[in-house]
Every structure is written in C-alpha cells, then in structure tokens.
TIVEX-614648 format. One record per residue (C-alpha): x, y, z. Coordinates in pm, 1 decimal, decimal comma, always signed. Layout:
# residues N
@x=X; y=Y; z=Z
...
***
This chain:
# residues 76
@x=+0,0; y=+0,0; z=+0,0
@x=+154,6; y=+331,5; z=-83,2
@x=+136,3; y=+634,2; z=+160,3
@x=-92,3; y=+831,0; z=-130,3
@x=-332,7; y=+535,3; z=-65,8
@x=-327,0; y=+547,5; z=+279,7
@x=-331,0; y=+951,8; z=+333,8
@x=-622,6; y=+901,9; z=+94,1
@x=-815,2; y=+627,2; z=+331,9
@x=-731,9; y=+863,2; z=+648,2
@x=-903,8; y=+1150,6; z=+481,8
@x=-1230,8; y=+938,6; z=+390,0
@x=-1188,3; y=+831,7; z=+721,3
@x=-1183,5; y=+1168,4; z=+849,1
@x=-1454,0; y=+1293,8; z=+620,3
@x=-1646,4; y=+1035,6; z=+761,5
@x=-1656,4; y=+1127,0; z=+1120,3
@x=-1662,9; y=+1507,5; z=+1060,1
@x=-2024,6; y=+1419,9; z=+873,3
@x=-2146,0; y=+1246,1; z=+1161,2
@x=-2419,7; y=+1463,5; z=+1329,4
@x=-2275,7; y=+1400,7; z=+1680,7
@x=-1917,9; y=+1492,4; z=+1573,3
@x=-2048,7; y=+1829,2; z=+1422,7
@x=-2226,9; y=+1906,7; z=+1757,4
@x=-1894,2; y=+1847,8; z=+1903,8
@x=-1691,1; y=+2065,7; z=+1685,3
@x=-1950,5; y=+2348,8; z=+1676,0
@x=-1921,2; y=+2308,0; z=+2078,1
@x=-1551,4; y=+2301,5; z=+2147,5
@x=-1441,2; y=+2470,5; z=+1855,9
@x=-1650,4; y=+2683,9; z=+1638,8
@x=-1877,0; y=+2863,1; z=+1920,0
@x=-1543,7; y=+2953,7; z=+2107,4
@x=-1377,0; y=+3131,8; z=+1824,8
@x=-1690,7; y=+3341,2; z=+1749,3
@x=-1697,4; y=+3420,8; z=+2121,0
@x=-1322,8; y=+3550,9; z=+2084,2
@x=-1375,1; y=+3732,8; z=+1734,3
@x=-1678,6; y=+3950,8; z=+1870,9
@x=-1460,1; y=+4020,8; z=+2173,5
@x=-1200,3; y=+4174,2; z=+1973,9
@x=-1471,5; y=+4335,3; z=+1746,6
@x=-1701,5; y=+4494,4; z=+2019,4
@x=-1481,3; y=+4820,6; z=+2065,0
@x=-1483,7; y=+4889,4; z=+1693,3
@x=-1817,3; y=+4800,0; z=+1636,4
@x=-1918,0; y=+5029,4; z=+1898,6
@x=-1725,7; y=+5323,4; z=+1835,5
@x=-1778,9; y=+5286,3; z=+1425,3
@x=-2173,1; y=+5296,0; z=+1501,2
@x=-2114,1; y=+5612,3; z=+1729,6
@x=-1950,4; y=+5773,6; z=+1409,1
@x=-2197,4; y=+5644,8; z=+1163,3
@x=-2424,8; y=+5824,5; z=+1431,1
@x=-2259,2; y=+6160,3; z=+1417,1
@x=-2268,3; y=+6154,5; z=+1067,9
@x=-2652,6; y=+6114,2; z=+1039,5
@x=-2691,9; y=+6411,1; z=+1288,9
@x=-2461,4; y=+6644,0; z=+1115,7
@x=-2639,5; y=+6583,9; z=+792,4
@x=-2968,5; y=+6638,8; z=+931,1
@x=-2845,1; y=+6964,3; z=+1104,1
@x=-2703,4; y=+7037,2; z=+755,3
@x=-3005,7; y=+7002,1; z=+589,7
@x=-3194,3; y=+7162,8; z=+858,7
@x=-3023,7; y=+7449,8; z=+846,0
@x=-3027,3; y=+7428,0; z=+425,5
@x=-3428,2; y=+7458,2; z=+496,4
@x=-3433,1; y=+7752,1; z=+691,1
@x=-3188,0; y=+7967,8; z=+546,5
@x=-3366,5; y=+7858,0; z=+215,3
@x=-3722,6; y=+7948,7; z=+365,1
@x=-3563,7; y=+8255,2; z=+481,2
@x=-3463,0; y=+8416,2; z=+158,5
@x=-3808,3; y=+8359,1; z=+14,3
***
C-alpha cells in the first residue's frame, strides 16, 4: 500500500466522522462557538465606536439640511 493510498483512506476516514451529526455538535461546541466568542470580543470596541460615528454623521447631515431649509425658507 503506498502512503498516497493510505493519506487518501485517512481523509475518507476523516470525512467520515466530521459528517457524523454528533461529531459536528462536538466541533460546533468546542471549537466553532469559542472562536466566534473571541472574534466579537475583539470586534465589540470597533463595532461600537464605528456605530457612534456612523451616528454623528446622520446628525450632522440632518443639522445640515436643517439648516439648508431655513436659510432657504428665509430668503423667500
């Protein structure tokens, strides 16, 4: 048996058991549901602070505009 056969059979194998509904639980569990934990961690500061700026934004454009309005109104 050559090692190309057997890294092949080892992969099948693998496939195999990563399919299997109670390995998937298992993965999702120990591995996948940890890392998204982490990643919003690390994300939280910049999602808040890039929602407080998408904030500001939308209030200085409304004050723009509102002030657009009335100087507007004001000359007619």
């Amino acid at each position: 048996m050559e090692i190309k056969d057997l890294i092949f059979d080892l992969l099948e194998e693998i496939i195999k058991e990563i399919n299997n509904p109670e390995q998937q639980e298992k993965i999702k569990q120990k591995i996948v549901d940890p890392f998204i934990i982490y990643i919003v961690k690390q994300m939280y500061p910049y999602l808040i602070s890039t929602c407080i700026i998408i904030l500001l934004m939308l209030l200085c454009i409304i004050s723009v505009l509102i002030i657009l309005v009335k100087k507007n109104y004001n000359i007619n």
